[in-house]
C-alpha positions as MATLAB code, in Angstrom:
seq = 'XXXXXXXXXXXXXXXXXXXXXXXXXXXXXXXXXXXXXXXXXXXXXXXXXXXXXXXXXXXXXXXXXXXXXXXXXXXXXXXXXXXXXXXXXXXXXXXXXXXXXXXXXXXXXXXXXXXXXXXXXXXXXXXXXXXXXXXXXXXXXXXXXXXX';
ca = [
      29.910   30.651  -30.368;
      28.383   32.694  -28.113;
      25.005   32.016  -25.770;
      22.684   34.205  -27.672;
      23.408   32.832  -31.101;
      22.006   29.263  -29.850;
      19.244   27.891  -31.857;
      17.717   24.041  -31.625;
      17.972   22.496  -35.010;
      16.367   23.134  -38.440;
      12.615   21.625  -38.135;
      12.905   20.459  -34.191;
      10.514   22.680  -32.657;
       7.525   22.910  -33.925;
       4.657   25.880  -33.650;
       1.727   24.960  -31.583;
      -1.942   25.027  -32.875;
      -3.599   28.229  -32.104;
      -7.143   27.162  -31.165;
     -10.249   29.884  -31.219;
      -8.413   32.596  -32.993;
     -10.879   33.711  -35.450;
     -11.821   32.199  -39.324;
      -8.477   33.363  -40.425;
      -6.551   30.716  -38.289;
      -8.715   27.820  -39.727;
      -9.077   26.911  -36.600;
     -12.169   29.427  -35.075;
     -15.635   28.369  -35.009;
     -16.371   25.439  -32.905;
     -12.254   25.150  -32.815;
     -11.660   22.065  -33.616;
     -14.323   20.352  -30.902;
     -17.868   19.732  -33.267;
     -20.935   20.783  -32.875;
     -22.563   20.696  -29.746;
     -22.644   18.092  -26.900;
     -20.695   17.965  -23.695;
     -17.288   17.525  -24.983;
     -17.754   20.947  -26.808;
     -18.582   23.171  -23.931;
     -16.126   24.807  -21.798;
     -15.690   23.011  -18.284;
     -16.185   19.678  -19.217;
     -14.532   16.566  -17.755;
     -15.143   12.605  -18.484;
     -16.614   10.997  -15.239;
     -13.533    8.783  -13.933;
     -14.442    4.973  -15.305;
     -17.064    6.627  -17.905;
     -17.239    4.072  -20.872;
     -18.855    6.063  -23.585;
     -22.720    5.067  -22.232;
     -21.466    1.407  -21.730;
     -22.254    0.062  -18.300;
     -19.103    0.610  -16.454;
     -16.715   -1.952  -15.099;
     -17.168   -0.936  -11.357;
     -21.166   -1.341  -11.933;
     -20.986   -4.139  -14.260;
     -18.745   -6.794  -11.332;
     -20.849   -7.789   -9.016;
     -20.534   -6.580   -4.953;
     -18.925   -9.637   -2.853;
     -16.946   -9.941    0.245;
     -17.766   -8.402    3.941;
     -15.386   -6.388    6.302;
     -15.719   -7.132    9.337;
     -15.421   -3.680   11.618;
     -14.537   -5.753   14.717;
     -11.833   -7.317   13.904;
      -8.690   -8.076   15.891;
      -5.372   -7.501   13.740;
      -1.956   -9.034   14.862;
       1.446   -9.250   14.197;
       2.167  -12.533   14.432;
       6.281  -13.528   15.503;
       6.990  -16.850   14.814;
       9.436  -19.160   16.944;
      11.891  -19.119   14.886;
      12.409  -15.195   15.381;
      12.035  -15.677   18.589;
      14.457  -17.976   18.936;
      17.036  -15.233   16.190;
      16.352  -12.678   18.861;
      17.670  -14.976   22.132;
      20.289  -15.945   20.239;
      21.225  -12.116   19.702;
      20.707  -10.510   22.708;
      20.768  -13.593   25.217;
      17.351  -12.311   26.886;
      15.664  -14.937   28.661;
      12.421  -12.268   29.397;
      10.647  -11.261   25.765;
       7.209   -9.015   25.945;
       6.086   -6.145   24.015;
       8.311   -3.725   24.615;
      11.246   -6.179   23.702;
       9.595   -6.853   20.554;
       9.143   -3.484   19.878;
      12.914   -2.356   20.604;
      14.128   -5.047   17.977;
      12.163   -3.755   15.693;
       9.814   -6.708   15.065;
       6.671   -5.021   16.022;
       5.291   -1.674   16.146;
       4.141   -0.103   19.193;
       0.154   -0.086   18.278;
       0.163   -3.936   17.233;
      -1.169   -6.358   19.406;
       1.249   -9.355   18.682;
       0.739  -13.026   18.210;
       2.928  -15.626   18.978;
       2.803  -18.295   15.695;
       4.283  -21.570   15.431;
       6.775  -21.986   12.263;
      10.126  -22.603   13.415;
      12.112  -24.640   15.909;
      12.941  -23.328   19.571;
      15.435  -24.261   21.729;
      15.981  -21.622   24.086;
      13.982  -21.048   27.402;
      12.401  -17.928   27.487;
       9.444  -16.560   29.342;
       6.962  -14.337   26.674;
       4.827  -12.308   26.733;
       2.135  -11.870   24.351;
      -1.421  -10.819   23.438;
      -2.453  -13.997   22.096;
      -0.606  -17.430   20.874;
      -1.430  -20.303   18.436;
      -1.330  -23.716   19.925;
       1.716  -24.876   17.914;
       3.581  -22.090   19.674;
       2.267  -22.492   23.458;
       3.385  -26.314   23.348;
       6.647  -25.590   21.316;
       7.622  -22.773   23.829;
       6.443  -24.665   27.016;
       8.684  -28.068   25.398;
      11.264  -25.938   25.792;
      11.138  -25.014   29.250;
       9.948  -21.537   28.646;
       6.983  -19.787   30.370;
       3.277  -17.979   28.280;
       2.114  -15.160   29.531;
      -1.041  -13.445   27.603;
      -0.372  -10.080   28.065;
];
């Protein structure tokens, strides 16, 4: 067998259509597209969502909802990280920077202290903001809030 004997099998490849070459190939004229109208002329692409005329879905579901521009985004640790991360590294200090060398926040969040969890280590923390379940957990624990 050699590399320029290789074939694919009997009937496997097909021969393409050749489109718009002449009344010989059966396939000249309009080539296959119709007469006339947009989807016969050269250049033409469907409008992304276009539903043949129908109203489309985007127009047809009404507009709800409101962003607002202003508002403040957190990452919010709960205590029961918190408490993952003393355990780990034994710090009794945590703010930002801590948070953001253990890989639990990213250095453009402003982070949020939330309550779910238990904590039973005494840490001082700093944060940007804290939910009230967190500031009286970490407080009954003997730690110290600091809003950053």
């Amino acid at each position: 067998m050699k590399l320029e004997s290789l074939k694919p099998a009997e009937g496997s490849v097909k021969k393409g259509k050749r489109i718009g070459r002449g009344e010989g190939s059966k396939r000249g004229g309009t080539s296959t597209k119709g007469h006339k109208g947009a989807k016969s002329r050269s250049g033409y692409s469907r409008k992304l969502g276009f539903e043949g005329g129908q109203m489309p879905l985007q127009r047809r579901v009404p507009k709800f909802g409101f962003k607002n521009p202003f508002r403040t985004e957190y990452k919010g640790i709960n205590l029961d990280v918190i408490e993952k991360l003393a355990e780990k590294t034994n710090a009794s200090t945590m703010d930002k920077a801590f948070f953001i060398e253990n890989g639990v926040a990213s250095k453009n969040e402003l982070v949020k202290i939330l309550g779910r969890g238990e904590l039973k280590a005494k840490v001082e923390v700093t944060a940007d903001a804290y939910s009230a379940a967190a500031k009286e957990a970490i407080e009954k624990a003997g730690g110290t809030i600091t809003t950053a």
